[in-house]
Structure formats: structure tokens, C-alpha cells
N, C-alpha and C positions, 0 to 999 in steps of 0.2 A: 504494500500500500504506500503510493506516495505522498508526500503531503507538498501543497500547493504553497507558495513564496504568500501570499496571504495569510495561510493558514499559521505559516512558519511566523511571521511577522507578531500575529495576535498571541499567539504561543508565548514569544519571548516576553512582549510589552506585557504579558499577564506575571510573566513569572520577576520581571524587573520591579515589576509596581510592589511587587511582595518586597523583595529583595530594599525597594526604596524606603520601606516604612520599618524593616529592621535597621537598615543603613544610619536613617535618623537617630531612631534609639541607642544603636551601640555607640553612635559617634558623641552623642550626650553623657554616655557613660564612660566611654574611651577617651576622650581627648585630654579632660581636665587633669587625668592622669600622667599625661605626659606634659602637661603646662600652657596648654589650648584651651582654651575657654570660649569658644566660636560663642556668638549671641546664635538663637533661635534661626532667624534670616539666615547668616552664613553658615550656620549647620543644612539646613536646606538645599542653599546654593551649593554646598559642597557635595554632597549627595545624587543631587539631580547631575552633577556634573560628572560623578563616577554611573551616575545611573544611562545618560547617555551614550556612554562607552561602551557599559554593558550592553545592552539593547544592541549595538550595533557590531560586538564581537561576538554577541551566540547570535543572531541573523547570518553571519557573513560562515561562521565554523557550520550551522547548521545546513546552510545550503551546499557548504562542499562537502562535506560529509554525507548528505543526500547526495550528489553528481557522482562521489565515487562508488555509494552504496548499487547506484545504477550502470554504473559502468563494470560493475562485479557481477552483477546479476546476467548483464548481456553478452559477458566475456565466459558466463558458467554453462549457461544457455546455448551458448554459439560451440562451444565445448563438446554437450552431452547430448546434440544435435547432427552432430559432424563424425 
């Protein structure tokens, strides 16, 4: 079953969004420890700014991971075929 660059897209942005609202917590609890005391605002902005990245590093891994997963398929096929 493939899944469609749409599909793949909604996927990620669902699982980022999760990922965005642990981000905020741990960094409220993480930073002050190291001497960070980001206000509210720039805890966000910092967040949203790894959250972007994310989103667009499992998009980009997921879909070549799908093109090889496919190109294994038709190279096993063309194999057990021949």
C-alpha cells in the first residue's frame, strides 16, 4: 500500500503538532537548567522553529524511503517474474 505525498504530509504535520506541544513543555523545564530562561513568546518561537524543520525532515526521509521501498518491490517482482 502506498501512501500518497498528501497523505505523507498530514501524517507528519499531525505527528509535529504533538511533538510541538511536548517541545514547549520540556523547553520550560529544560532551559532554566542550563541558564535560559526564554519568556513564554520565545519559548514558542523557539519551538515552532525546530518544529519547522521537523515537519520538513520526516516529509523529505519519508518520501525517499517510500521511492526506495518501491523500487525494491519492482526490482523483486521483475526478479520472480523472469
Amino acid at each position: 500500500m502506498n501512501q500518497t505525498r498528501l497523505g505523507s504530509l498530514i501524517e507528519a504535520l499531525m505527528n509535529v503538532a504533538i511533538g510541538l506541544m511536548v517541545s514547549i513543555v520540556a523547553n520550560a523545564l529544560v532551559f532554566p537548567r542550563f541558564g535560559f530562561a526564554p519568556s513564554l513568546g520565545e519559548n514558542v518561537a523557539i519551538s515552532m522553529i525546530y518544529t519547522a524543520i521537523s515537519i520538513a525532515r520526516q516529509y523529505v526521509l519519508r518520501r525517499w524511503f517510500n521511492a526506495r521501498l518501491q523500487r525494491a518491490a519492482a526490482r523483486l517482482a521483475e526478479a520472480v517474474s523472469a
